[in-house]
C-alpha positions as CSV (number, residue, x, y, z in Angstrom):
1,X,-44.7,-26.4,2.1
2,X,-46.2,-26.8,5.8
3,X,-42.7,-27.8,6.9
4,X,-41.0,-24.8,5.5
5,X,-43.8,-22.3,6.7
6,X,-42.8,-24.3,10.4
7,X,-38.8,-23.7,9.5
8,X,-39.4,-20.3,8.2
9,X,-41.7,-19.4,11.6
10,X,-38.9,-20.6,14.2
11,X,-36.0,-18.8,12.2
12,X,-38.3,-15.7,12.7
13,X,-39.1,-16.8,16.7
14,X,-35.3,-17.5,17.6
15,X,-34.2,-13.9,15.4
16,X,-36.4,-12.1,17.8
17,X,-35.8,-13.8,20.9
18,X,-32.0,-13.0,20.1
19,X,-32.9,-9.2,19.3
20,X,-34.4,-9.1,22.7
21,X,-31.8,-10.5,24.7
22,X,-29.2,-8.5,23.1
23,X,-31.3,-5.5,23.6
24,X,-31.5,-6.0,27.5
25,X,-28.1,-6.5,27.8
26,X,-27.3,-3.2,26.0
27,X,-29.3,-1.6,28.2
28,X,-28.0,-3.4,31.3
29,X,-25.7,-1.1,33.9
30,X,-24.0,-3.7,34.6
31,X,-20.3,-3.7,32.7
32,X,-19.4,-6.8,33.3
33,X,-22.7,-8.3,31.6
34,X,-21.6,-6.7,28.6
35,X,-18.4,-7.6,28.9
36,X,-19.1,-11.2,28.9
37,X,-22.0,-10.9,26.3
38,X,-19.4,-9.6,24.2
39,X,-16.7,-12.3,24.5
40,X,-19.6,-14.8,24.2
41,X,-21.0,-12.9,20.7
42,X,-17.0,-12.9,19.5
43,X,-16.7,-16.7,20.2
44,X,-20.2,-17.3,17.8
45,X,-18.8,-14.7,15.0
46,X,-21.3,-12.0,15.8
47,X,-18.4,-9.5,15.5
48,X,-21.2,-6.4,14.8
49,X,-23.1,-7.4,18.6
50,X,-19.5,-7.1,19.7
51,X,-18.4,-3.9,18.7
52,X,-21.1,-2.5,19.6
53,X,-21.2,-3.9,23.3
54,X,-17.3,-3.2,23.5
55,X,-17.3,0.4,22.2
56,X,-19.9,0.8,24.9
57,X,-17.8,-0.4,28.0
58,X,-14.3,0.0,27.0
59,X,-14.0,3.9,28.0
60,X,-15.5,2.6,31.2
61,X,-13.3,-0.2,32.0
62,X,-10.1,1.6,30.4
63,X,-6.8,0.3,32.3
64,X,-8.6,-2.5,34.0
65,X,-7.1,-6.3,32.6
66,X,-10.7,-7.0,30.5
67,X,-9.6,-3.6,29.0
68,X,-7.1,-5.3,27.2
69,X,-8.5,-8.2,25.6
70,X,-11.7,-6.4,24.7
71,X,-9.4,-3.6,22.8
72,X,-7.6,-6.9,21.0
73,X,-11.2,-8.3,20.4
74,X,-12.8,-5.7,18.8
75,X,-9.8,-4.9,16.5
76,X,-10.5,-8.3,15.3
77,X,-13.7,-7.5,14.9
78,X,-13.2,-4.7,12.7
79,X,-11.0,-7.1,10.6
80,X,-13.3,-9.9,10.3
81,X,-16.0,-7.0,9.1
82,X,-13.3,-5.9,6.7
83,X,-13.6,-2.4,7.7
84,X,-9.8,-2.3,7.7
85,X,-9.5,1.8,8.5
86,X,-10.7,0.9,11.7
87,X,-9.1,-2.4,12.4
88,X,-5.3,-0.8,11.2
89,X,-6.3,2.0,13.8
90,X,-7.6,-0.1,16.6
91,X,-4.5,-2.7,16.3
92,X,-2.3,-0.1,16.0
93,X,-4.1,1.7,19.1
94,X,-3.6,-1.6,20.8
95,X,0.0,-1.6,20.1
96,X,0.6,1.9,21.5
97,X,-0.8,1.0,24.7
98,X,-0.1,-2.3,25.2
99,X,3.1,-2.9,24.6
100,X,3.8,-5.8,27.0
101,X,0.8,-7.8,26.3
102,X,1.1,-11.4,24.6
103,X,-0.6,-10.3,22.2
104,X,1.3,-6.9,21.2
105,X,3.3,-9.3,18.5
106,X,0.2,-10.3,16.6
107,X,-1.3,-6.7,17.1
108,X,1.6,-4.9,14.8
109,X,1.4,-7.6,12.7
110,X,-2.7,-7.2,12.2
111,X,-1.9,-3.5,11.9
112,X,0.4,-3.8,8.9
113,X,-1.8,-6.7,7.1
114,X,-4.9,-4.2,7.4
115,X,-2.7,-1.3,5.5
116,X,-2.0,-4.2,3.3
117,X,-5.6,-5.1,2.5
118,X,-6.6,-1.4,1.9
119,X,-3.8,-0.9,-0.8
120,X,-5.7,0.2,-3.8
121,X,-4.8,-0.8,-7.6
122,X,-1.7,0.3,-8.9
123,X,-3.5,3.3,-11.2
124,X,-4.8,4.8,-7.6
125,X,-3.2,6.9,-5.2
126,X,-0.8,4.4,-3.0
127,X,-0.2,6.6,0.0
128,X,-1.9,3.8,1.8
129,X,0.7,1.3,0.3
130,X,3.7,3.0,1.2
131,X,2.4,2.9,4.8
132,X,2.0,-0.7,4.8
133,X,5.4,-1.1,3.4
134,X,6.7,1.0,6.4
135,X,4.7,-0.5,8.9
136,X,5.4,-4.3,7.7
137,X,9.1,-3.9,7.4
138,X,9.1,-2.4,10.8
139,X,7.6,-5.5,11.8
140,X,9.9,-7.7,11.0
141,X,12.7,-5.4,11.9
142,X,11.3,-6.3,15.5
143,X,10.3,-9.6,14.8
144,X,12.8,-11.2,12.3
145,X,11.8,-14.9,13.9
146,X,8.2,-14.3,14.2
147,X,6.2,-16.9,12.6
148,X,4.5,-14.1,10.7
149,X,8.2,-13.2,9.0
150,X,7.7,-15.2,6.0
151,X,4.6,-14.0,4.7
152,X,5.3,-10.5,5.9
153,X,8.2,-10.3,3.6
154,X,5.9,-11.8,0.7
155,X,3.4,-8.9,1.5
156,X,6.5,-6.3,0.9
157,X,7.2,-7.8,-2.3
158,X,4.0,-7.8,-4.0
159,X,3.5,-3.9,-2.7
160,X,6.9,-3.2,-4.2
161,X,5.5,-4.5,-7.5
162,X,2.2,-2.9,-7.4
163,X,4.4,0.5,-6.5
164,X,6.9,-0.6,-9.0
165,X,4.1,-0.6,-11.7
166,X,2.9,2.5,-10.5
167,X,6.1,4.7,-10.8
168,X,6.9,2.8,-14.7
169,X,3.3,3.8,-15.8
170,X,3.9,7.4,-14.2
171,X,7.3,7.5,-16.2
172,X,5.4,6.9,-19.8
173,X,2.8,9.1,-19.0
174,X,4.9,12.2,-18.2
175,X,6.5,11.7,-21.4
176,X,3.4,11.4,-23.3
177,X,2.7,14.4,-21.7
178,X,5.3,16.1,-23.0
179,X,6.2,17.5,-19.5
180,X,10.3,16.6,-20.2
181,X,11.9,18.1,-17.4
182,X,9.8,16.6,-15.0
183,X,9.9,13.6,-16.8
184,X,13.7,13.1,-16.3
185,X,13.4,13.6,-12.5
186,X,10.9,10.7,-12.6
187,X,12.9,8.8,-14.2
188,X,16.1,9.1,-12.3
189,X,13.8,8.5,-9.1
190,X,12.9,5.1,-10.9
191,X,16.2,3.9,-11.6
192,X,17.6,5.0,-7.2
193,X,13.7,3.4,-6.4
194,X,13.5,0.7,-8.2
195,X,17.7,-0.7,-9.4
196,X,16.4,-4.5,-10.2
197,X,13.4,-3.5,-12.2
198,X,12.9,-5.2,-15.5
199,X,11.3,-1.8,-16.6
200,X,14.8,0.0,-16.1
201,X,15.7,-0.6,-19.6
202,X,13.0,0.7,-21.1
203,X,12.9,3.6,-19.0
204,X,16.5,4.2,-19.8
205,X,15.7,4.9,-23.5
206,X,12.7,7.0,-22.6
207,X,15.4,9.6,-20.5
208,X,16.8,9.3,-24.1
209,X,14.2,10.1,-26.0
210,X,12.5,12.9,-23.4
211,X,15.8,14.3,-23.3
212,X,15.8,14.7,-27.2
213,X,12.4,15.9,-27.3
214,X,13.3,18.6,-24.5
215,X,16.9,19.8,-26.6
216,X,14.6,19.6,-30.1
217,X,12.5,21.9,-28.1
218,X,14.2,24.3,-26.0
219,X,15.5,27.9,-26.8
220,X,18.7,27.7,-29.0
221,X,20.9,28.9,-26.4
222,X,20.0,25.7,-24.0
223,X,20.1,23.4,-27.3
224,X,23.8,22.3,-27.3
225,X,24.2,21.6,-24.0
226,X,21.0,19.2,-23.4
227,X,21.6,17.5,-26.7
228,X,25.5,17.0,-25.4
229,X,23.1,15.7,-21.7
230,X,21.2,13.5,-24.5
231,X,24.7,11.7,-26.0
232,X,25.4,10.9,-22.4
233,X,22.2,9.1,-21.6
234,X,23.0,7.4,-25.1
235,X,26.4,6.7,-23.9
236,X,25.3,5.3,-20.0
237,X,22.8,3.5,-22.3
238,X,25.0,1.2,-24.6
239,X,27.4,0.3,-21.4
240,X,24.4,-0.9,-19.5
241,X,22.7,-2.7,-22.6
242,X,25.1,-3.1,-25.2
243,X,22.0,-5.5,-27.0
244,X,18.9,-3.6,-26.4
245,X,16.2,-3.9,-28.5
246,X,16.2,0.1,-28.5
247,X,19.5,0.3,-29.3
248,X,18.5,0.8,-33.3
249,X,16.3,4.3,-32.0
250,X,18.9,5.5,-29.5
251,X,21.6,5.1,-32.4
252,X,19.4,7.1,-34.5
253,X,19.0,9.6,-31.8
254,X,22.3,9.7,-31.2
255,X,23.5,10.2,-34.8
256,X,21.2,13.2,-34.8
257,X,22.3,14.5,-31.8
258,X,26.0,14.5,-33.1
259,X,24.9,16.4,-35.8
260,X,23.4,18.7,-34.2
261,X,26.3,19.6,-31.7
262,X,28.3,19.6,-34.8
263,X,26.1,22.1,-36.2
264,X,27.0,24.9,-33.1
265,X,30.5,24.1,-33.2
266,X,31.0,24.7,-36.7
267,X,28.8,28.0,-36.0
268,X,31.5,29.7,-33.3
């Protein structure tokens, strides 16, 4: 127990002593002290001493060399903090204004993969995501051979899925929200957004089905024609999936359908 009091003592001693020091140097006129202290507190991890001693000096020593590499620095920082807003902001910042450095490569890169790691779950608004899409795939337009190009183009395809996911639960839930003309627009926005998806089948039958439900309910003038839209959709259907296991429901609707344009024809 001694030994630990002892251990517990120093831990408390060398905290302080470090609290002062960093205190004189933020209080220091000197902008190269800081400067330095910060580099030094960056190379032992302290990324929260080095913000704060960069955001100090770097509208001082703006457009001087150390400007750059303290701008690069404290992006990083940001990062390794995981407060990503900032980082995606300051890399991106970086970017804008240095666009010669060695390091401008890695910066767009750093300000894409923060986007990336601020992309919320599929059920959330995924504004965020579609930036990070933009922003990686303007990355590797720039830098197809970047040693960053690999996993840059896995990033884009696990976004794709979590905004593919997104758009095919959006698509059942305007239709079980009964909200049919919207509906189809969502749908054919799937199908142009998403033309490999797995879920376009399924989506196919619900056009189908919302575009029954819409002639089933519409005024009687506006029936005939959107059941005649329906048999089409039933029609595009069967080409594209002659073995779908909704073919039984869209027959069914279709048969119905039929009947119903029947019905007005035999009525003129």
């Amino acid at each position: 127990m001694r030994e630990i009091r002892i251990l517990f003592l120093l831990i408390i001693a060398v905290s302080v002593a470090g609290c002062s020091k960093f205190r004189k140097i933020q209080k220091s006129g000197d902008w190269k002290v800081k400067y330095e202290a910060a580099l030094d507190y960056y190379e032992k991890e302290d990324y929260h001493r080095t913000i704060i001693l960069l955001e100090d000096i770097l509208p001082i020593i703006r457009g001087t060399e150390e400007a750059e590499l303290g701008n690069f620095y404290l992006a990083y920082s940001y990062y390794y903090q995981k407060q990503y807003i900032l980082s995606s902001h300051h890399f991106e910042e970086f970017v804008r204004i240095y666009g010669r450095s060695e390091y401008v490569m890695e910066a767009a890169y750093m300000h894409a993969y923060s986007l990336y790691l601020q992309s919320p779950d599929y059920q959330l608004d995924q504004t965020v995501t579609y930036e990070a899409v933009t922003a990686m795939q303007k990355f590797i337009n720039k830098y197809p051979a970047s040693e960053y190009a690999p996993e840059a183009d896995r990033i884009i395809d696990d976004m794709q899925q979590k905004l593919e996911k997104k758009a095919y639960e959006q698509c059942k839930l305007y239709y079980k929200l009964r909200r049919y003309k919207a509906a189809l627009v969502v749908y054919d926005n799937f199908s142009k957004d998403f033309p490999d998806s797995d879920y376009n089948e399924e989506v196919d039958f619900l056009e189908i089905e919302t575009s029954y439900d819409y002639a089933r309910e519409s005024i009687q003038k506006r029936q005939e024609e959107r059941y005649k839209t329906t048999v089409d959709f039933y029609l595009s259907f069967l080409d594209k999936y002659p073995n779908s296991k909704f073919l039984k429901d869209a027959e069914k609707i279709y048969a119905d359908c039929i009947e119903e344009i029947t019905k007005f024809a035999d009525s003129n």
